[in-house]
LORO-509572 format. One record per atom (N, C-alpha, C): residue number from 1; atom name; x, y, z. Coordinates in steps of 0.02 Angstrom, whole numbers, plus 50000, padded with zeros to 5 digits. Layout:
<recs>
i/at/X/Y/Z
NUM/CA/X/Y/Z
...
</recs>
This chain:
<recs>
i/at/X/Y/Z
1/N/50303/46678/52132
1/CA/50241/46715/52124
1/C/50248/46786/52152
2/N/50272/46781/52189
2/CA/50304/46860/52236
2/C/50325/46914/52189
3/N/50392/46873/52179
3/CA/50413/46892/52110
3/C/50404/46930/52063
4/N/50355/46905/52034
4/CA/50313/46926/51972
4/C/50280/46982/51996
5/N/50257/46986/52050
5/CA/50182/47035/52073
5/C/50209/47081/52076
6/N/50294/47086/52115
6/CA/50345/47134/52145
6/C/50349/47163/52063
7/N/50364/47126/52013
7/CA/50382/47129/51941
7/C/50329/47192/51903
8/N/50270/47157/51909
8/CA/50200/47178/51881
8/C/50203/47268/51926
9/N/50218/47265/51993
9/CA/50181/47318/52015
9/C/50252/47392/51999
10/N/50325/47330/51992
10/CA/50375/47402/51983
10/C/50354/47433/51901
11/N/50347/47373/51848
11/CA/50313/47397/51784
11/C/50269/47455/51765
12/N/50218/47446/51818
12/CA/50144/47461/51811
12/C/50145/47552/51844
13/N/50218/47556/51896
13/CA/50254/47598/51922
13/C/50285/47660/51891
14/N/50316/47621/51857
14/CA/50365/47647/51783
14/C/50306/47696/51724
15/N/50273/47650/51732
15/CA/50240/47683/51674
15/C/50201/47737/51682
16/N/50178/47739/51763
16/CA/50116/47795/51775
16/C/50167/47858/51779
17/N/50231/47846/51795
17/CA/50270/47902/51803
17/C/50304/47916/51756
18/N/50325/47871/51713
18/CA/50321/47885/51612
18/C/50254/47950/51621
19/N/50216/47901/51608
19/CA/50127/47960/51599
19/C/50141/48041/51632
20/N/50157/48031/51681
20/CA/50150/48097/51723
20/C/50214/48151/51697
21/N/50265/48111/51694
21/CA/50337/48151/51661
21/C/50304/48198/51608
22/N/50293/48138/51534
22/CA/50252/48140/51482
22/C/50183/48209/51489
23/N/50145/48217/51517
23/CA/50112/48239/51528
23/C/50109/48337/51561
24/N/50166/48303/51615
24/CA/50182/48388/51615
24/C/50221/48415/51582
25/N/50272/48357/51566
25/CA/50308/48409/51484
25/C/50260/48454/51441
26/N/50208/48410/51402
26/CA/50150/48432/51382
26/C/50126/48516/51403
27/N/50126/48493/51464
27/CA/50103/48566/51496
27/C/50135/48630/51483
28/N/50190/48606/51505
28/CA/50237/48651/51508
28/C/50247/48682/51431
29/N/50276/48653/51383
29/CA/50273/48678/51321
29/C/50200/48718/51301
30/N/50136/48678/51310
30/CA/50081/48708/51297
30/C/50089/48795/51339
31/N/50116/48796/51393
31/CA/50096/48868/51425
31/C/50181/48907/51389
32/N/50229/48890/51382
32/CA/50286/48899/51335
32/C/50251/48929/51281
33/N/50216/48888/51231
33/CA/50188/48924/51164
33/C/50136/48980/51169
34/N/50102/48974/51213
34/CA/50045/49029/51252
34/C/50082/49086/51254
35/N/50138/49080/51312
35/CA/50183/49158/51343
35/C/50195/49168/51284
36/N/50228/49131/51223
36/CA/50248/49156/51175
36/C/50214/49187/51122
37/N/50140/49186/51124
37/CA/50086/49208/51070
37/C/50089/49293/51106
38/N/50108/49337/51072
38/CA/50100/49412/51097
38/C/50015/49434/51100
39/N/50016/49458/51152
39/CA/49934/49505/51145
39/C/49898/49550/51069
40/N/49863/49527/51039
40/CA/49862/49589/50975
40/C/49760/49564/50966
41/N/49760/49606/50885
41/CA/49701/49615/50877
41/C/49728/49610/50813
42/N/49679/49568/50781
42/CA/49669/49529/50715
42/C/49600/49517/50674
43/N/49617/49530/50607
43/CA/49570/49506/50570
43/C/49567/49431/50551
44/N/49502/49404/50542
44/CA/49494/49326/50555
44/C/49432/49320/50520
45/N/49413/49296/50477
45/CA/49346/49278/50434
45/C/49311/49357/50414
46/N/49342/49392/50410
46/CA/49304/49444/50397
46/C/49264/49488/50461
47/N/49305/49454/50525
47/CA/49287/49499/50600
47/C/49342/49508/50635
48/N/49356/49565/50659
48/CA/49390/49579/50722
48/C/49389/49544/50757
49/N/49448/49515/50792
49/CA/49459/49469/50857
49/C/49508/49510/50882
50/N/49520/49483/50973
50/CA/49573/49495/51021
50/C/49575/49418/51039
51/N/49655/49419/51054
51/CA/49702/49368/51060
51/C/49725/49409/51138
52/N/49714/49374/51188
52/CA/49721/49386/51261
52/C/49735/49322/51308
53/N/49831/49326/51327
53/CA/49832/49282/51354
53/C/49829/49206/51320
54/N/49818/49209/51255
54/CA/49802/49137/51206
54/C/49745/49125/51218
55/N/49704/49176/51214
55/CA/49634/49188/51212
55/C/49590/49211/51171
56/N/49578/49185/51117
56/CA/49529/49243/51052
56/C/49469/49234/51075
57/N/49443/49314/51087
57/CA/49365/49334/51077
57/C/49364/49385/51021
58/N/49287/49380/51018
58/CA/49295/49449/50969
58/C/49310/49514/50994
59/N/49319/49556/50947
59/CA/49324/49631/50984
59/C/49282/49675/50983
60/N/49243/49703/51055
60/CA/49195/49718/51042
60/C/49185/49808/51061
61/N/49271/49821/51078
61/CA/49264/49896/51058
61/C/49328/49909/51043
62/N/49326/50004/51023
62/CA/49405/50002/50983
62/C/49443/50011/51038
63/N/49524/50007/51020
63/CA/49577/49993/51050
63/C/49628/50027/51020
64/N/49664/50071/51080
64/CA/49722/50100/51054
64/C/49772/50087/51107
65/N/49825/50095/51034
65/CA/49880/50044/51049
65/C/49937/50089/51087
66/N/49992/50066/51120
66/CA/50019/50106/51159
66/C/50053/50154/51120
67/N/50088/50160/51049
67/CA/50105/50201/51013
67/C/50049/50262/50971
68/N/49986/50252/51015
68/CA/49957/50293/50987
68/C/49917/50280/50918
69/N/49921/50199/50901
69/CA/49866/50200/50852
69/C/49807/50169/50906
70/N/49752/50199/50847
70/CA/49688/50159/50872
70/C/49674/50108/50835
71/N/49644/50069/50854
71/CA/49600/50006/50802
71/C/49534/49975/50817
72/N/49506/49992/50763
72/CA/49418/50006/50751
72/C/49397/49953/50760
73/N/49346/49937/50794
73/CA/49299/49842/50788
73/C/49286/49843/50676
74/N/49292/49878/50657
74/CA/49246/49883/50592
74/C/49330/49851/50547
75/N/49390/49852/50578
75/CA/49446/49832/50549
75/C/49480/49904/50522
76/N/49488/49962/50539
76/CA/49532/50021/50535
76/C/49541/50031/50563
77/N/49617/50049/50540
77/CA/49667/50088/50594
77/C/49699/50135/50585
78/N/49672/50199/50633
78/CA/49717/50253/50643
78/C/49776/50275/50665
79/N/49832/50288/50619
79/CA/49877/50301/50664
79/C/49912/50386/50707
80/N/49947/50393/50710
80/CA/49949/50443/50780
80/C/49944/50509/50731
81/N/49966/50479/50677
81/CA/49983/50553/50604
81/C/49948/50576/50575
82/N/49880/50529/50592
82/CA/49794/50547/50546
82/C/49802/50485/50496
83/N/49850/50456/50462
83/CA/49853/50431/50397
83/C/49809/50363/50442
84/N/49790/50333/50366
84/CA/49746/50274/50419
84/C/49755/50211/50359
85/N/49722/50156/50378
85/CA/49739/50091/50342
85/C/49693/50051/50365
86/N/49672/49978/50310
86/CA/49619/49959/50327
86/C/49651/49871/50326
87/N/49634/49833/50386
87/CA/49651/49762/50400
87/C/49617/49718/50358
88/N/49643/49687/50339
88/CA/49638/49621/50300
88/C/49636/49564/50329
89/N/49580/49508/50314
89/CA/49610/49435/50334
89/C/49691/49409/50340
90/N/49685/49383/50400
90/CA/49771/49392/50416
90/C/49813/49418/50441
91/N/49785/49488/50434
91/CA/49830/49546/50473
91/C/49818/49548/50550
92/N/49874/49568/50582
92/CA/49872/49546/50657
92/C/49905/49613/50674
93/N/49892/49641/50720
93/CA/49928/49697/50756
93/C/49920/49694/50840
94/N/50003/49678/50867
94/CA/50000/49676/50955
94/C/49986/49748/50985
95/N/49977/49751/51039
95/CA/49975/49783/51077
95/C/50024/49858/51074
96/N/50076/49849/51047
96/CA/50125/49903/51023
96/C/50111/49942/50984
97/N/50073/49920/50928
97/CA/50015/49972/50884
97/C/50061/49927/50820
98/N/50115/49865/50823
98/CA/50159/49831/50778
98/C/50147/49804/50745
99/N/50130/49801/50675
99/CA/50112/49745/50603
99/C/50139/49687/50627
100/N/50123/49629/50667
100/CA/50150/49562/50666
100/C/50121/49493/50600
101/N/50121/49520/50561
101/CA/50110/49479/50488
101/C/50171/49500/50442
102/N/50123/49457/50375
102/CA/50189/49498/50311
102/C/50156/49560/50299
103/N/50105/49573/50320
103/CA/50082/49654/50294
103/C/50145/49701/50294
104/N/50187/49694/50330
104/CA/50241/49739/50350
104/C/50280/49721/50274
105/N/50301/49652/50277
105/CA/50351/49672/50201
105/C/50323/49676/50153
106/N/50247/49671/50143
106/CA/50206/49700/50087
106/C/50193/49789/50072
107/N/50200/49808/50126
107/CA/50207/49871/50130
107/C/50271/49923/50107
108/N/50333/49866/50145
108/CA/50389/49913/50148
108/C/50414/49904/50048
109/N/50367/49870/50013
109/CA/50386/49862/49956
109/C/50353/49913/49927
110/N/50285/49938/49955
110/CA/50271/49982/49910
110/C/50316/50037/49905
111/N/50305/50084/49844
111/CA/50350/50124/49834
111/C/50304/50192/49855
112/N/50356/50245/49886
112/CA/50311/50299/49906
112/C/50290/50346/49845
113/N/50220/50385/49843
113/CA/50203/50392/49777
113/C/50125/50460/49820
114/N/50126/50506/49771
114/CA/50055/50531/49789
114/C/49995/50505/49732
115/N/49935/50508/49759
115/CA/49889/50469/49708
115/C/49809/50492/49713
116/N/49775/50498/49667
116/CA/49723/50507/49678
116/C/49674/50453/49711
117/N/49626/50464/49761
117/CA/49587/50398/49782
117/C/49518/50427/49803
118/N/49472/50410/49777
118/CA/49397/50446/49777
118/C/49399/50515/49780
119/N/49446/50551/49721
119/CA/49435/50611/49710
119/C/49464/50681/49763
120/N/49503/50647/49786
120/CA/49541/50666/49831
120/C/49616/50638/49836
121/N/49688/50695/49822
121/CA/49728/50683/49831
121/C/49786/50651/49902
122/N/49797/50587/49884
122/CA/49840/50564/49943
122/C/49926/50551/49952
123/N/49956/50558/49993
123/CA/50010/50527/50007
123/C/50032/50470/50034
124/N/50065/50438/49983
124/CA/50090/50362/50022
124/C/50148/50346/50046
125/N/50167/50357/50094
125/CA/50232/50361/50126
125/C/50256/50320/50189
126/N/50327/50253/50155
126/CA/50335/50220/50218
126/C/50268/50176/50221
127/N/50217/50177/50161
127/CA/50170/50109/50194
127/C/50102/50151/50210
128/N/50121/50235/50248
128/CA/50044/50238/50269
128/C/50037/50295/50200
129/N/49954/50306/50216
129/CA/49926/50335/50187
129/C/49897/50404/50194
130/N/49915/50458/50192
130/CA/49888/50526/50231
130/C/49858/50574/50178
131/N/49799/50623/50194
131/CA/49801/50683/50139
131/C/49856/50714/50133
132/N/49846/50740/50060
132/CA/49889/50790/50016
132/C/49874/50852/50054
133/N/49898/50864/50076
133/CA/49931/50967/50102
133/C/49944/51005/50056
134/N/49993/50983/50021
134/CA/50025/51057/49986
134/C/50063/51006/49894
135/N/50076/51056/49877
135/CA/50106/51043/49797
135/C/50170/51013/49826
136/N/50160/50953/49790
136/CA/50237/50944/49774
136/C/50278/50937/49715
137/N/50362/50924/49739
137/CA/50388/50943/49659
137/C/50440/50863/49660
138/N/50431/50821/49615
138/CA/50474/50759/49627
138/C/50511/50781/49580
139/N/50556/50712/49567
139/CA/50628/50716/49575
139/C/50643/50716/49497
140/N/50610/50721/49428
140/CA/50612/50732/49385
140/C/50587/50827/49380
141/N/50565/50870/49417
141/CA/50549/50929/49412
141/C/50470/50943/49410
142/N/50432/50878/49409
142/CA/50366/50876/49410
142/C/50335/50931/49472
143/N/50254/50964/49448
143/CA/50245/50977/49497
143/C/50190/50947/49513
144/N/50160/50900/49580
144/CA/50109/50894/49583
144/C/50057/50922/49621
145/N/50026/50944/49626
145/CA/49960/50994/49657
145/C/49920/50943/49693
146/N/49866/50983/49737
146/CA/49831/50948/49796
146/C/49760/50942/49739
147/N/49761/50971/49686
147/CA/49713/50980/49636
147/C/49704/50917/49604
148/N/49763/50886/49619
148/CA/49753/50809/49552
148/C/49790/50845/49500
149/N/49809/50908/49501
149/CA/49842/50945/49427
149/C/49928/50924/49428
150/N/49957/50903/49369
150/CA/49998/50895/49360
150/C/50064/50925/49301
151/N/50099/50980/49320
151/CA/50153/51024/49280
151/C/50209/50974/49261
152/N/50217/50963/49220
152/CA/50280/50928/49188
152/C/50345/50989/49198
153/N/50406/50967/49189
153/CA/50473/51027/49194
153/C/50448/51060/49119
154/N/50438/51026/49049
154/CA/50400/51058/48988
154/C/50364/51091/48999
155/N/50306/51106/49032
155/CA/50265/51148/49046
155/C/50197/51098/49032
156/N/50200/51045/48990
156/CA/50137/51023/48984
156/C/50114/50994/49053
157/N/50023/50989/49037
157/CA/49990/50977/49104
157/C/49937/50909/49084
158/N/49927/50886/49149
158/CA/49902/50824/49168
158/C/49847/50822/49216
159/N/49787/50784/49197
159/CA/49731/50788/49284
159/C/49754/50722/49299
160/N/49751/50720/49379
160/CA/49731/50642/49398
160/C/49685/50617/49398
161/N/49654/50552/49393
161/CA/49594/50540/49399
161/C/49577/50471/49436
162/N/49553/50452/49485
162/CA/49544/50405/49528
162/C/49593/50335/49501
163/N/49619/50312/49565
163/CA/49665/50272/49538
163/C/49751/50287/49505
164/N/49755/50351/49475
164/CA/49803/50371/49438
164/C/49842/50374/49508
165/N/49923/50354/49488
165/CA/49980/50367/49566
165/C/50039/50393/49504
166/N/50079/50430/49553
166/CA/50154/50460/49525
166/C/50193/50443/49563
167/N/50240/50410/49573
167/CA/50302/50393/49607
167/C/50338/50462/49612
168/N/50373/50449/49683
168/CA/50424/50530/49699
168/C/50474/50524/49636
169/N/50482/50479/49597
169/CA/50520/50496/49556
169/C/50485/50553/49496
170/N/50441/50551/49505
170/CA/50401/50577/49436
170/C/50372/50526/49385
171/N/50365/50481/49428
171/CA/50358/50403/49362
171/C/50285/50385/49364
172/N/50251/50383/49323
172/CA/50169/50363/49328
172/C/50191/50293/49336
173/N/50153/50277/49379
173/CA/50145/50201/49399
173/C/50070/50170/49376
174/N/50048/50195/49335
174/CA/49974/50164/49299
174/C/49989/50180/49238
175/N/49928/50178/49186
175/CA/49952/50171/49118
175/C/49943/50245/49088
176/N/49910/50302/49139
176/CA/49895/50366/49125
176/C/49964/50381/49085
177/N/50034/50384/49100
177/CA/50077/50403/49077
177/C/50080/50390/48989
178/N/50065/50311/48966
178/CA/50078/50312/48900
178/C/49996/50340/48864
179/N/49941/50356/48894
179/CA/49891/50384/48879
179/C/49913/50458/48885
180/N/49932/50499/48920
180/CA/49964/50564/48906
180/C/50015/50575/48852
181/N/50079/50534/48828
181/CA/50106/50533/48788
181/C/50079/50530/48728
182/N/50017/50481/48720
182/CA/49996/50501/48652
182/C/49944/50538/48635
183/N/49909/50592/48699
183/CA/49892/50633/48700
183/C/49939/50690/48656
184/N/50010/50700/48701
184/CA/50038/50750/48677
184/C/50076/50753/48603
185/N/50089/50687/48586
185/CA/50109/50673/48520
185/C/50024/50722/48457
186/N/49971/50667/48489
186/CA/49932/50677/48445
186/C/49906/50773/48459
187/N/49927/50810/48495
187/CA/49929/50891/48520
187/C/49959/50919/48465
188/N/50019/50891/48473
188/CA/50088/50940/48433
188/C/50059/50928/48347
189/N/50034/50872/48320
189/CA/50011/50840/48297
189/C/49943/50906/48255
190/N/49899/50905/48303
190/CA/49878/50953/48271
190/C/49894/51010/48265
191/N/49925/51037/48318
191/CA/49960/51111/48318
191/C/49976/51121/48241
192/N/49989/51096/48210
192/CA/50024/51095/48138
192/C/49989/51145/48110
193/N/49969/51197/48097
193/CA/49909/51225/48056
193/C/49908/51242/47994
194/N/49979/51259/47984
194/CA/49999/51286/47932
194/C/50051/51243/47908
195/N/50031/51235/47805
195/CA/50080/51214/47755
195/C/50083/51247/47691
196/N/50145/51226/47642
196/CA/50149/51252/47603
196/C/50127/51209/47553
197/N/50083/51255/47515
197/CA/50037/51240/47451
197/C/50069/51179/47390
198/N/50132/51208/47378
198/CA/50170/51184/47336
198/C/50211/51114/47390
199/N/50221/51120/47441
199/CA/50272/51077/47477
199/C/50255/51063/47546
200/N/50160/51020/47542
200/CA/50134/50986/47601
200/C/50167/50962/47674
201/N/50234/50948/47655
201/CA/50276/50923/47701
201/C/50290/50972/47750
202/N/50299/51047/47729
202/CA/50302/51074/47754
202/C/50278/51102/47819
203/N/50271/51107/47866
203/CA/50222/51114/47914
203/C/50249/51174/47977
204/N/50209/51204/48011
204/CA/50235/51248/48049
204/C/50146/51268/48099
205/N/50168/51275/48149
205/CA/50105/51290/48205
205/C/50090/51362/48190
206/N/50125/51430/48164
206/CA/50115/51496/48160
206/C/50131/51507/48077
207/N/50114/51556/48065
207/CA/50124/51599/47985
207/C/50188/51612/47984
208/N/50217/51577/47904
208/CA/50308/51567/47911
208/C/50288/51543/47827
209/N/50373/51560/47820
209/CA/50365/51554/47761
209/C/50391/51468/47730
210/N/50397/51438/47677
210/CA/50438/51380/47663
210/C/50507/51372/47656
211/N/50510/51311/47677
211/CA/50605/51336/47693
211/C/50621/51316/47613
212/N/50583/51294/47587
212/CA/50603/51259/47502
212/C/50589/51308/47451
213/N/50524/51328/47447
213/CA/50522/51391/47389
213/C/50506/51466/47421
214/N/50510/51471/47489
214/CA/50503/51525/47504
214/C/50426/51555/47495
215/N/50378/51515/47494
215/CA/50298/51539/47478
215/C/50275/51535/47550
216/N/50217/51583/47557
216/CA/50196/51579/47624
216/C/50144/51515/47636
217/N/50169/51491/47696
217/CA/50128/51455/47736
217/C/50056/51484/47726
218/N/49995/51429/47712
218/CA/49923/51447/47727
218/C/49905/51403/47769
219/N/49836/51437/47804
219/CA/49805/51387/47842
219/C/49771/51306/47813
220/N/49787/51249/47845
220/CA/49734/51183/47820
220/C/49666/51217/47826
221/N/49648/51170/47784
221/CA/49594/51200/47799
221/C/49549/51116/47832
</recs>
């Protein structure tokens, strides 16, 4: 009977210190994953939160980050260059002023490009977004203006208009480009003014003669 009790109480022994082993492991990992959550400020249902310590409250004023961005309770962020950007569900930024989401490789995909955006010319560069300063000239000979005006190396011209972007290559990245093309097709198109009476085919933008019977070009009428 001894025995058994001696039996029952080393068991009953075993196990509370199973429990307790068990238990502060627990702990330990739990404050492990904590140290490991970095300090930042995040968008979350459509509100600003701070993450402190493995702590979310909301955020209830702005915050700038040690690199010199700020970040707004309203979800914008300024960075040190003026250019600014606006947080999304998901997006998280630590304490460093550092994109800790995929926002970062969503960004580094965009391509840098100037663009019109509520009537006002912008630059997109590296991800941020800043005003247009001065004309520029990309890498096909384009020129683009702070106007939204756009010089082709041809000489023909282009407006921007909300939404419209140009890649530094010179590449319209919206559909303005094949809408200008058949702008300029349907241009040259009329330019035509003048043909010959006898030989319609003929065609010429100024007063010239036919290259077939030699009669002068008249105006269409």
């Amino acid at each position: 009977m001894k025995n058994f009790r001696f039996g029952l109480t080393r068991t009953v022994s075993l196990l509370i210190l199973l429990l307790t082993v068990s238990s502060l492991s627990v702990n330990a990992q739990a404050k492990k994953n904590t140290s490991t959550m970095k300090d930042c400020c995040m968008m979350k249902d459509g509100k600003m939160m701070v993450m402190k310590d493995g702590k979310t409250m909301p955020m209830e004023k702005d915050m700038v980050m040690k690199n010199g961005t700020t970040c707004m309770t309203n979800g914008e962020c300024m960075m040190k260059d003026g250019s600014k950007m606006m947080m999304k569900n998901g997006d998280c930024m630590d304490m460093n002023g550092k994109m800790c989401t995929n926002k970062v490789k969503k960004t580094s995909m965009m391509k840098d490009c100037c663009m019109m955006k509520d009537g006002k010319m912008m630059v997109m560069k590296d991800g941020k977004t800043m005003p247009m300063e001065k004309d520029m000239v990309m890498k096909n000979g384009t020129t683009c203006m702070t106007n939204g005006e756009c010089i082709m190396k041809d000489g023909s011209k282009m407006m921007m208009k909300n939404g419209d972007c140009m890649e530094m290559s010179g590449k319209m990245c919206t559909d303005k480009m094949k809408k200008m093309k058949k702008t300029k097709t349907s241009n040259k198109m009329a330019a035509m003014d003048y043909s010959c009476p006898m030989h319609p085919e003929i065609t010429s933008d100024k007063p010239s003669k036919c290259t077939k019977c030699g009669m002068d070009l008249t105006k269409k009428k």
